[in-house]
C-alpha positions as CSV (number, residue, x, y, z in Angstrom):
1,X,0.0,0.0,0.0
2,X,1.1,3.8,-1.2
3,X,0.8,6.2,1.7
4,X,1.0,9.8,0.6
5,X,0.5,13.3,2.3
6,X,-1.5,15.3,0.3
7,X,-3.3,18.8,1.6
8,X,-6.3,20.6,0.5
9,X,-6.1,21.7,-3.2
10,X,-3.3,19.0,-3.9
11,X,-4.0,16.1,-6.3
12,X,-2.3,12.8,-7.1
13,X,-2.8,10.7,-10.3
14,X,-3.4,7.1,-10.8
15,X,-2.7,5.2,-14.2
16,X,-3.6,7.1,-17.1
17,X,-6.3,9.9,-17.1
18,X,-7.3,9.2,-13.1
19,X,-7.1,12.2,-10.9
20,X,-8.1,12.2,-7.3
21,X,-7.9,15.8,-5.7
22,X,-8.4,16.6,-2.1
23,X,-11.4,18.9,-1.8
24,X,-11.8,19.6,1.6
25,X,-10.1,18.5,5.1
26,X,-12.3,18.4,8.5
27,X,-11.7,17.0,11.6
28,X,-12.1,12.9,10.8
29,X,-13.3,13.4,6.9
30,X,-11.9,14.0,3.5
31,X,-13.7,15.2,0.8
32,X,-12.3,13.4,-2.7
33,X,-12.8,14.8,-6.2
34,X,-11.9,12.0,-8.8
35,X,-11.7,12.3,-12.1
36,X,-11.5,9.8,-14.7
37,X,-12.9,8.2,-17.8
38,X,-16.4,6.8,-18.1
39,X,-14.3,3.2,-18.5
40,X,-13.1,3.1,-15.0
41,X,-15.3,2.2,-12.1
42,X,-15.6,3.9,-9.3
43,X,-17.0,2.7,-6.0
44,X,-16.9,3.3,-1.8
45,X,-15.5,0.1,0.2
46,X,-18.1,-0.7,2.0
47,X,-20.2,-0.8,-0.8
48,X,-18.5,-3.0,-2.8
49,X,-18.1,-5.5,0.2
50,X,-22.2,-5.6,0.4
51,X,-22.3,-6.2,-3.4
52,X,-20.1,-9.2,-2.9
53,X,-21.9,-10.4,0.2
54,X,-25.2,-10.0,-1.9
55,X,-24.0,-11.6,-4.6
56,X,-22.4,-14.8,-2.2
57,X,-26.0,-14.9,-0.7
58,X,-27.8,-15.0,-3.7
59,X,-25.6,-18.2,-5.4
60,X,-26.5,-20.1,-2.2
61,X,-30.4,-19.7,-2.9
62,X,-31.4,-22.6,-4.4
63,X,-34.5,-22.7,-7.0
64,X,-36.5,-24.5,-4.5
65,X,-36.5,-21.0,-2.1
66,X,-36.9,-18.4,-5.3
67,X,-40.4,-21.0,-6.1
68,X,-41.6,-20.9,-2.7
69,X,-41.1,-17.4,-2.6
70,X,-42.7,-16.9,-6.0
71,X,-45.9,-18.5,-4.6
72,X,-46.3,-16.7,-1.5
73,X,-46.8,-13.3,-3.9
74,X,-49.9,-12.6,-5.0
75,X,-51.1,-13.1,-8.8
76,X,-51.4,-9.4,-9.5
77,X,-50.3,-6.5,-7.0
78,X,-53.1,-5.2,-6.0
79,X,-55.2,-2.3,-7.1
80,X,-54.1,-3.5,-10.5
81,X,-56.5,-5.1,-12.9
């Protein structure tokens, strides 16, 4: 892991055409401007970690659950005709 020291207005760059500037500085928060092409993904920790704890939950659903779930809904939501 890179540790750097960067201060309000200061920027660092990552790979080609990724920018991450340092917006503002409080107490215990950072404000982050990044900038980079539409290509590149961008996404907080945490939720990335959910996605993947979704996505582990959702492979261990077997077909059996999803039916059984599928019959508890109704035929039509209501007020819909």
């Amino acid at each position: 892991m890179l540790i750097m020291w960067r201060r309000e207005g200061q920027s660092l760059f990552v790979g080609e055409g990724v920018e991450i500037e340092v917006l503002d500085v409080r107490s215990n928060r950072v404000k982050l401007g990044i900038a980079a092409p539409k290509t590149v993904s961008i996404v907080r920790g945490e939720a990335r970690i959910t996605r993947e704890e979704n996505f582990v939950a959702a492979l261990s659903t077997g077909p059996g659950v999803i039916e059984a779930l599928l019959k508890r809904l109704p035929a039509r939501p209501p007020g819909v005709k």
